[in-house]
C-alpha positions in Angstrom: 3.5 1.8 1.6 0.1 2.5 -0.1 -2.7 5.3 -0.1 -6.5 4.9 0.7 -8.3 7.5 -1.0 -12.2 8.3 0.0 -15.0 10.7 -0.7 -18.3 10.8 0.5 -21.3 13.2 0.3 -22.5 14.3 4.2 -26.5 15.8 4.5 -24.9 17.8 7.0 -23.6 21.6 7.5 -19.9 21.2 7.4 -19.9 22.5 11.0 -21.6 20.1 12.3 -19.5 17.1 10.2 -16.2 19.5 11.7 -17.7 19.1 15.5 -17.8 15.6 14.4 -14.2 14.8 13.6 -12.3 16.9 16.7 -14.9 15.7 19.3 -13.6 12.6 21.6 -16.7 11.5 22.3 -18.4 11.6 18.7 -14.4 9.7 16.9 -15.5 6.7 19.7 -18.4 6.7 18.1 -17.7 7.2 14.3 -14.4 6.5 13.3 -14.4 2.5 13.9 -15.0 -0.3 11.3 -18.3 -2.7 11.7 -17.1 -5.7 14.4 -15.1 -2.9 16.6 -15.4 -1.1 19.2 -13.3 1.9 19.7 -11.8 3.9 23.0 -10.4 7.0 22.7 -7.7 7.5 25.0 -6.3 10.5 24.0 -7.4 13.0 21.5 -6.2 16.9 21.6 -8.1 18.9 19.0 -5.0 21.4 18.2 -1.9 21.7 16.1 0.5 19.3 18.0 -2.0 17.8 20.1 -1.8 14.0 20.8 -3.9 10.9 19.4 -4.2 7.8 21.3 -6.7 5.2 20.1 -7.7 1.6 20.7 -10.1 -0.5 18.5 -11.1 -3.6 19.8 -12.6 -6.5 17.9 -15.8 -7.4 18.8 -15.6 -11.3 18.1 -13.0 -13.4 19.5 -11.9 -14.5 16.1 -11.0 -11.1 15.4 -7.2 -10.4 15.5 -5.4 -7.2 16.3 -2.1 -5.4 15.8 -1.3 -4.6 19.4 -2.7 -7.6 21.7 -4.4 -10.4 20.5 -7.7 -8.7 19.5 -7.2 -4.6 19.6 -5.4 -2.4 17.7 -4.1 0.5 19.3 -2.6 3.9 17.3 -1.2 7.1 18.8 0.1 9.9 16.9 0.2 13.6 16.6 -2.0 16.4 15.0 -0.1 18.3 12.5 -2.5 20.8 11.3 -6.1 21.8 12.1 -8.0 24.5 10.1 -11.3 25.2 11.6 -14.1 23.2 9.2 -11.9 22.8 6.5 -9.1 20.4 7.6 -7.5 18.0 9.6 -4.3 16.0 9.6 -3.1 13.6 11.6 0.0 11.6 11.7 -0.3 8.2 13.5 1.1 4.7 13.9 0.2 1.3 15.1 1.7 0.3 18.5 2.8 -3.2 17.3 6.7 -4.6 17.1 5.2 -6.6 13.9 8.0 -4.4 11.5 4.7 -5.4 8.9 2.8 -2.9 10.7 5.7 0.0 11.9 5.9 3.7 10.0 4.0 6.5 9.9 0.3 6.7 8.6 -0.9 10.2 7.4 -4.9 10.8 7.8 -5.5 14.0 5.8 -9.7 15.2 5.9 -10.6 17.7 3.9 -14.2 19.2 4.1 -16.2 21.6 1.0 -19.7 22.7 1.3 -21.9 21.1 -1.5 -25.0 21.0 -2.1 -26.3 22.2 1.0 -24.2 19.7 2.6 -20.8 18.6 3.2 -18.3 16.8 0.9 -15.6 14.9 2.7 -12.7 13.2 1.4 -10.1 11.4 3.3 -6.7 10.4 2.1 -4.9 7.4 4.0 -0.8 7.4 2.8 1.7 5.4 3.8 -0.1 1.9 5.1 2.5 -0.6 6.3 2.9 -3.3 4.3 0.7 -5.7 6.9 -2.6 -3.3 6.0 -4.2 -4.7 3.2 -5.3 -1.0 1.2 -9.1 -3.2 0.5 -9.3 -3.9 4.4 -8.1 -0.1 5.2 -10.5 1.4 2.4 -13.8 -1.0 3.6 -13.2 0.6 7.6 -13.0 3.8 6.4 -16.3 3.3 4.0 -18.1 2.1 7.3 -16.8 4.5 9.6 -17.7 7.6 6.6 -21.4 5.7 6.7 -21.3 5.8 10.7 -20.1 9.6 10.9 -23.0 10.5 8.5 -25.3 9.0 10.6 -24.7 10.9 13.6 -24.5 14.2 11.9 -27.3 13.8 9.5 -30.7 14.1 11.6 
């Protein structure tokens, strides 16, 4: 199991960048890698609240973890502090055993320079993740959520 670790700067009030990350509607729009789409099933903004989310490949090349091109994850929300932190504990819907265990999403959010830092920690990737792929969706998804907060 491996750990993706990444930071980025946000031109955005951290309230804003927090409505961002517990909001159903803004995570369909943010948290997916280029060449997916995402649907979010399920997503309960509270200690214990449920996660259920599907990312589908855009081309027909593309292959996925639960059906033959979408990846689908639930999980759990194990702690949420108001604009300062969210964690999540999720795992891949897949038999593959490549692909089974528990993922931990940790966000953390500072105010910095009139904006927002945000760093997000990614442990325990199964084995079939590659970290590079895993680090590369979260860079474009980070670049995605900064463009819907920051206008």
């Amino acid at each position: 199991m491996t750990t993706t670790r990444i930071s980025r700067h946000i031109d955005a009030p951290r309230e804003k960048v927090w409505q961002a990350l517990i909001d159903p509607d803004a995570i369909a729009r943010w948290r997916v890698p280029t060449g997916m789409t995402s649907e979010v099933h399920v997503f309960e903004p509270r200690a214990g609240g449920a996660v259920r989310v599907s990312l589908t490949y855009e081309e027909a090349a593309g292959r996925g973890k639960t059906t033959a091109r979408t990846d689908t994850y639930r999980g759990r929300i194990t702690q949420l502090v108001a604009n300062e932190r969210i964690v999540e504990v999720d795992w891949f819907e897949s038999d593959d055993p490549a692909l089974q265990g528990e993922m931990t999403i940790t966000i953390t959010l500072a105010d910095s320079g009139g904006g927002t830092d945000l760093r997000a920690v990614h442990e325990g990737l199964p084995p079939g993740v590659a970290a590079a792929d895993n680090e590369q969706g979260w860079r474009e998804a980070l670049a995605r959520l900064a463009s819907l907060v920051e206008s």
